[in-house]
C-alpha positions, 0 to 999 in steps of 0.5 A: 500500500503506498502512502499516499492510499495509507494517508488517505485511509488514515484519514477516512478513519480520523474523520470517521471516528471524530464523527462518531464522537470517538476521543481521538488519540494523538496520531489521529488529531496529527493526521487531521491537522493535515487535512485540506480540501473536502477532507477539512470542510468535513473536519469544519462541520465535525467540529462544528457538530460537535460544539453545538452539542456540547453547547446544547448538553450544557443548556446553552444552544447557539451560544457564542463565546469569545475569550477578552485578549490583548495583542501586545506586538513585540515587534511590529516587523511582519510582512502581513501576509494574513492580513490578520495583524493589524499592528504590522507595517513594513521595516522602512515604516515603524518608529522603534523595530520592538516595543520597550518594556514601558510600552509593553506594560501599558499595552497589558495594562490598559488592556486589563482595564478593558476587562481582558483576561489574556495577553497574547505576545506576537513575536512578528517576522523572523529576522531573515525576512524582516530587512535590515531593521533586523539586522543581527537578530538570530530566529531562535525557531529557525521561522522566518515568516508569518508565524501567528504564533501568539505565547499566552499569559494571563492578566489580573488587574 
């Protein structure tokens, strides 16, 4: 069986037992992180299914939730691939490359005071694709591009 037909039928099996509401073990949560096309439109409305049972076992159909975060960008170098961070600008457009330790306490502050619980610290573009205003920074991850890879602390004001 090659393994192109074994990634297909791991797959089929994953989605398979996520929809039957199976508690997955960690290679078929890996196998599904790989999911793309049909196969992810299917994982999308497993999850989906999935949430809105739970939401109506506890009571609460149809609710939304959302978690109250900050962004607080360490540095503003990002290419802005995703479009996502609103913080990005280009290496030739920001005042200072990194926030100082000032402007990072403010951020969480203030964001505690707008009652979120959650800070999230981006780390922006790696320095191999940041331009010069990275200049003798090493990646300690080896990334050099969109990572969207947010490290969490909790806030209490």
């Amino acid at each position: 069986m090659s393994s192109t037909q074994h990634s297909a039928s791991a797959m089929r099996r994953a989605l398979r037992r996520a929809a039957d509401g199976v508690s997955l073990d960690v290679t078929e949560a890996s196998i599904l992180l790989a999911a793309r096309g049909a196969d992810l439109d299917q994982q999308c409305r497993i999850a989906g299914h999935v949430r809105d049972q739970g939401l109506a076992t506890a009571g609460l159909p149809g609710l939304v939730t959302y978690s109250r975060k900050v962004f607080i960008p360490l540095t503003r170098l990002r290419r802005d691939r995703c479009h996502y961070c609103t913080f990005a600008t280009t290496p030739n457009r920001v005042p200072a490359a990194f926030l100082d330790i000032d402007q990072v306490v403010q951020v969480a502050w203030d964001g505690a005071a707008l009652g979120c619980k959650e800070a999230l610290f981006t780390l922006g573009t790696g320095p191999k694709s940041a331009g010069p205003a990275h200049s003798g920074v090493r990646s300690i991850d080896g990334d050099d591009g969109c990572t969207g890879r947010p490290v969490r602390l909790a806030l209490s004001a």
